[in-house]
C-alpha positions in Angstrom: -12.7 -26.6 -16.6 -13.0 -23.1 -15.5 -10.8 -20.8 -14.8 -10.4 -20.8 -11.4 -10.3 -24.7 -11.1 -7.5 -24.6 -13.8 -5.4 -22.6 -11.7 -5.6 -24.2 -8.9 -5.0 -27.8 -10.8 -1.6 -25.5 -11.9 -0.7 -24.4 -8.5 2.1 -25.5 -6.6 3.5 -25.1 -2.8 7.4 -25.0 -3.1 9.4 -28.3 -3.6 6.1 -30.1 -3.4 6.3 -33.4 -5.6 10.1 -33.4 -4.2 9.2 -33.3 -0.3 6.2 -35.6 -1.4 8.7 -38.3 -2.3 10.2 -38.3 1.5 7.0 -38.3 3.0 6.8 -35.2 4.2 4.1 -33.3 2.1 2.4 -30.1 2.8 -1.4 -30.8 3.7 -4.2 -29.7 0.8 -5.0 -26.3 0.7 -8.2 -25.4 2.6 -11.1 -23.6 0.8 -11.9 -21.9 3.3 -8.6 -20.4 4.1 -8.6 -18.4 0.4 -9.9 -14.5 0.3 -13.6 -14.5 -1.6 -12.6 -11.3 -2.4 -11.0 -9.5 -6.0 -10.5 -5.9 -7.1 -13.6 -4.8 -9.2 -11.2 -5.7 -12.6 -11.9 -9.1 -11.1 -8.0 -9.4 -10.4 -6.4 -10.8 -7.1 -2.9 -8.7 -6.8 -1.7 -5.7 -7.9 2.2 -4.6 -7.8 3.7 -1.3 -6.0 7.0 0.1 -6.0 7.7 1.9 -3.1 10.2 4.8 -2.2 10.5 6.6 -5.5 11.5 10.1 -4.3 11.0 12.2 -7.4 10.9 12.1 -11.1 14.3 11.1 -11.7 14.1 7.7 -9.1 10.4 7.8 -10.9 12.2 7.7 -14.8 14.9 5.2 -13.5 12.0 2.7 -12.2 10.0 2.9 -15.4 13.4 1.9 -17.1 13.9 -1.1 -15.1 11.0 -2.4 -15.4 10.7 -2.0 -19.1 14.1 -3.7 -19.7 13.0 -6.6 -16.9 9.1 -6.6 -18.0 8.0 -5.9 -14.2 4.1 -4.4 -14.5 3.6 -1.8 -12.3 0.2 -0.5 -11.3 1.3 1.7 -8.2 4.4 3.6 -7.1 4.3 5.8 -4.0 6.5 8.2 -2.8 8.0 7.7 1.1 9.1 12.1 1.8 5.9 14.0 1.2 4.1 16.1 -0.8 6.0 19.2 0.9 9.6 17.9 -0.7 8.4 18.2 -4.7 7.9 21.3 -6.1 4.8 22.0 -8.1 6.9 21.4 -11.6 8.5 17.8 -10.0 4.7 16.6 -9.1 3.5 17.6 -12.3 6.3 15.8 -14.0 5.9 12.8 -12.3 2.2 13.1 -12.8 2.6 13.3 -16.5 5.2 10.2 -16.9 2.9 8.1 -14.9 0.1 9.0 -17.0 2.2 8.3 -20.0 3.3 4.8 -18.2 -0.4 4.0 -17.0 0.5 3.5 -13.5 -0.8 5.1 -10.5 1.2 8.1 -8.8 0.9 7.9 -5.1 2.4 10.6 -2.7 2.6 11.0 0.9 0.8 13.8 2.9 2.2 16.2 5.4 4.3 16.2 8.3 4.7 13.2 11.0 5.7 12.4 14.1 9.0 11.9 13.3 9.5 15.1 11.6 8.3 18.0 13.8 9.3 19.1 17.3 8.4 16.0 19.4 10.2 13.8 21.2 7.8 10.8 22.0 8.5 9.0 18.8 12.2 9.0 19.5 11.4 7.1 22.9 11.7 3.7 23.1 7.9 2.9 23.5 7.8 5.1 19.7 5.1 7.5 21.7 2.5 8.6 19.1 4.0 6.6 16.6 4.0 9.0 12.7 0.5 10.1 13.4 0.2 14.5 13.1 0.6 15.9 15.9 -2.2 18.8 17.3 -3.9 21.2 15.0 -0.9 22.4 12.2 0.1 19.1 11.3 -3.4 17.9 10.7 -3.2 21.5 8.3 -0.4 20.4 6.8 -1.8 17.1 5.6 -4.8 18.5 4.6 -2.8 21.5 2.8 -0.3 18.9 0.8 -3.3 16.9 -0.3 -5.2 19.9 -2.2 -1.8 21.1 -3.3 -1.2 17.6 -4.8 -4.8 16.6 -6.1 -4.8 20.3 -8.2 -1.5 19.4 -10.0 -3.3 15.5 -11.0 -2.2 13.2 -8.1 -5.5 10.7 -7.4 -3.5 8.6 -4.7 -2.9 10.1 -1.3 -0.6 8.0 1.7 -1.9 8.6 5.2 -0.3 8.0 8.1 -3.2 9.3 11.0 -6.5 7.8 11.4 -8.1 11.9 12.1 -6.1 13.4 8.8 -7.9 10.1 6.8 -11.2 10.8 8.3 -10.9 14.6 7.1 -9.8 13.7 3.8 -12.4 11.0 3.1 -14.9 13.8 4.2 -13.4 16.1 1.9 -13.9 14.2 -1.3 -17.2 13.1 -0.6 -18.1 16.8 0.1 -16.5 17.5 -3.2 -13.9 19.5 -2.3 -11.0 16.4 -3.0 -12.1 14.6 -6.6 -14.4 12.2 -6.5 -11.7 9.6 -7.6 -8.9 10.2 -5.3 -7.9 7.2 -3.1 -6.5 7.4 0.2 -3.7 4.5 1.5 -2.8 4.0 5.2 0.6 3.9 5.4 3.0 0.7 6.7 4.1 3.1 9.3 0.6 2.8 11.3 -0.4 -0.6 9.5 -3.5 -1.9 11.4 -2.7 -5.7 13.2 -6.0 -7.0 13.3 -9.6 -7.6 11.2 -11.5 -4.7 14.0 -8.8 -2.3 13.2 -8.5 -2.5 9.7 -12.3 -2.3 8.8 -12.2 0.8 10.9 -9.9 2.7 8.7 -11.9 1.3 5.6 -14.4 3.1 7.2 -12.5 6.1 7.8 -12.0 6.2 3.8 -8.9 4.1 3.5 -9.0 2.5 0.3 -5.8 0.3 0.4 -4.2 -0.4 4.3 -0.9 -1.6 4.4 -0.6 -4.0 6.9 2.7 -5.3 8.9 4.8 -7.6 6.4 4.9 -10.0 10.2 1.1 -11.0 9.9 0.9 -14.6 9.3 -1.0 -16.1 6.5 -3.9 -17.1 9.0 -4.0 -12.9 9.9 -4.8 -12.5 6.3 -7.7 -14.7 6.2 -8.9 -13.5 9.4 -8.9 -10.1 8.1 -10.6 -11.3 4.8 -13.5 -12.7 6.7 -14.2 -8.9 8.1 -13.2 -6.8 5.0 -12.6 -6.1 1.5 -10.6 -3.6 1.3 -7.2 -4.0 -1.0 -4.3 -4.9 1.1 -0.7 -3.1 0.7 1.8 -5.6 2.0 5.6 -5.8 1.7 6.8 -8.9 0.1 10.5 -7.6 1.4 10.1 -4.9 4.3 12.5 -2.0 4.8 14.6 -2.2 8.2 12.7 0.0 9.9 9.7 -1.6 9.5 11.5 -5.1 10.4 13.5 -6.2 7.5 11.2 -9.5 7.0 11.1 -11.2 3.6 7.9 -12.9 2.5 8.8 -14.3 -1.0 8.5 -17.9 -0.9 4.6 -16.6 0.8 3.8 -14.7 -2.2 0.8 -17.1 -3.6 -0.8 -17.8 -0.2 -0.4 -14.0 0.6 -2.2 -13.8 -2.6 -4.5 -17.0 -2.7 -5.4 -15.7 1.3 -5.4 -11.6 1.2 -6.2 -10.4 -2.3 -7.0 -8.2 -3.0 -3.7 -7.2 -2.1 -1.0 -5.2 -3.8 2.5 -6.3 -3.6 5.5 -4.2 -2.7 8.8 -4.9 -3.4 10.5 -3.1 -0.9 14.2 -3.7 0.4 15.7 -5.2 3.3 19.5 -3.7 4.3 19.2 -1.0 2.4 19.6 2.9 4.1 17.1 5.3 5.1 16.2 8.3 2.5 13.4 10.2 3.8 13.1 12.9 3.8 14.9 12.6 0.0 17.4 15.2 -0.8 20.3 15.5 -3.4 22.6 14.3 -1.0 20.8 10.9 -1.4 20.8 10.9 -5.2 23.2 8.0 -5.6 21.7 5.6 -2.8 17.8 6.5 -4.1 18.5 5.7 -8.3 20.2 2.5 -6.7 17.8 0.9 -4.4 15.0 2.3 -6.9 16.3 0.1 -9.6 16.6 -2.8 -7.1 13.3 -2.9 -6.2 12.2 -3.6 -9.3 14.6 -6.2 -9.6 13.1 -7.7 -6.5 9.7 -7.5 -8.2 11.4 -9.8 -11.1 12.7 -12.2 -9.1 8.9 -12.3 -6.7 7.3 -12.6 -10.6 9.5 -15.4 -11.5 9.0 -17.0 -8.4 4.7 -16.5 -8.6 5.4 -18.5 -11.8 7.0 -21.0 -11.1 4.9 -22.2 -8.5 2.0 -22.1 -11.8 -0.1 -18.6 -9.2 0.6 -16.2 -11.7 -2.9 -15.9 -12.9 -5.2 -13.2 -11.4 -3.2 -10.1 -12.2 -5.1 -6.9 -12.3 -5.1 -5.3 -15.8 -2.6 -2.7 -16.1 -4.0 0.6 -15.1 -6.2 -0.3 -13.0 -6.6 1.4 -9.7 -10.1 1.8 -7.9 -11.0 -0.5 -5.2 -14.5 -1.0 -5.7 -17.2 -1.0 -3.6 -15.9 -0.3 0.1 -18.1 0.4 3.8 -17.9 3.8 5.3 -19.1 5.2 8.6 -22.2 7.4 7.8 -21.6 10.9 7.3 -21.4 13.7 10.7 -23.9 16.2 10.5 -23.3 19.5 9.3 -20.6 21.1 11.0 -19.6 19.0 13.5 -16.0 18.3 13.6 -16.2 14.5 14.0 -19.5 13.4 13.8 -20.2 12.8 17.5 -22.5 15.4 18.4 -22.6 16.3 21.7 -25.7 16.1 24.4 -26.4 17.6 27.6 -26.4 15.3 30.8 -29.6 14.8 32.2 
């Protein structure tokens, strides 16, 4: 029996054999409902956790998960580049290293953190995106700053800052291996949108944890690209918890790394010391709700497919061709006639 087929004969939909007994079973999965797609490790899923603000939240997450045996191939930072200093990136940059997990940090100022009002509105305006010509600098600015002190994994939160930065590294001027993640705070809602920003450069897009399990094999029929999604979403993103969906989100989206974010927990960006207390607790909570999502992966007999520790490329992704020399955006312009 091969691998594949031996998981499925292992896999289970929750209180299966127990709901069979009443007559109310769920139907047979459908073939053609799970993701032909893996990372290039040949792995389904990958884990992330989310919101660790600096090396100290960073040390008390890789003590959690050590004492609860959570893996961890990706934890991303929620402030921004601009809220380290250059000795607190490097420091995190080094313990990750150490840990074999992937550093992730957010670039530059958004919407909600400049001058403008539309975002406070109630139709959200612009939404996080960088607003005019300095912010777009200031993405572009934190992500040089960060890949010089080692950081390979770059949060983007505007469509025209992930353009410019995919640009940048294949120009050279970024490293060759740095990978760029659209953030849940623009998460794409459909299969046209997301293969645009996989060919903008994303390399992982975090989609809206309120996506149903047919979204995800809509989007898998379009593209390949690795899929962030939150198992357990933060308030401001909706609150919704996912975890009794965790092997169809993997069965139907991988690749696709999950997040074990928190629900009813407060708001810490941008991170300061004032938030020490509330940022080591909810960091050492999340990887508690990564224990509990394990367990649950494994009781249901989906626990097979895991990345290998460490591993963080995407593989093989579709871009739009390259603009022509010094054009700003690749559209070049021609006279009416």
């Amino acid at each position: 029996m091969s691998e594949s087929a031996s998981a499925n004969t292992r896999r289970r939909r929750p209180a299966d054999a127990a709901l069979a007994s009443l007559g109310i079973a769920s139907p047979p999965d459908d073939p053609a409902d799970a993701s032909p797609h893996t990372f290039p490790d040949g792995g389904k899923w990958r884990t992330e956790i989310p919101s660790v603000e600096g090396p100290e939240a960073l040390a008390t997450v890789l003590k959690e998960a050590a004492q609860l045996g959570v893996p961890i191939h990706r934890i991303s930072q929620g402030s921004g580049v601009w809220m380290l200093t250059d000795s607190e990136i490097t420091e995190m940059v080094d313990a990750c290293a150490q840990a074999n997990v992937e550093l992730c940090l957010f670039t530059g100022p958004r919407g909600t953190w400049d001058i403008g009002a539309s975002t406070r509105t109630a139709s959200g305006g612009a939404g996080l995106r960088a607003r005019g010509h300095s912010a777009v600098a200031g993405c572009v600015e934190d992500a040089l700053r960060a890949t010089e002190l080692g950081v390979r994994c770059l949060l983007v939160a505007d469509e025209g800052v992930l353009w410019l930065l995919h640009r940048l590294r294949a120009a050279g001027t970024l490293p060759a291996d740095t990978t760029f993640k659209v953030s849940a705070l623009i998460g794409p809602v459909n299969p046209a949108s997301i293969a645009v920003h996989e060919g903008l450069g994303a390399d992982s897009v975090n989609i809206p944890s309120d996506l149903t399990l047919e979204h995800l094999t809509e989007i898998r029929r379009v593209t390949r690209v690795p899929l962030d999604f939150y198992l357990e979403a933060p308030d401001d993103l909706g609150g919704y918890v996912r975890m009794y969906d965790i092997a169809e989100l993997i069965r139907r989206g991988g690749p696709i790394y999950l997040k074990f974010g928190l629900s009813k927990a407060p708001g810490i960006y941008p991170f300061g010391a004032h938030l020490r207390d509330v940022t080591l607790d909810t960091a050492r909570e999340r990887v508690r709700r990564g224990r509990l999502a394990l367990d649950l992966l494994a009781r249901l007999g989906a626990d097979e497919g895991m990345s290998p520790l460490g591993s963080r490329l995407p593989g093989p992704l579709n871009r739009f061709p390259a603009p022509e020399p010094g054009t700003a955006s690749g559209v070049t312009a021609t006279a009416e006639e």
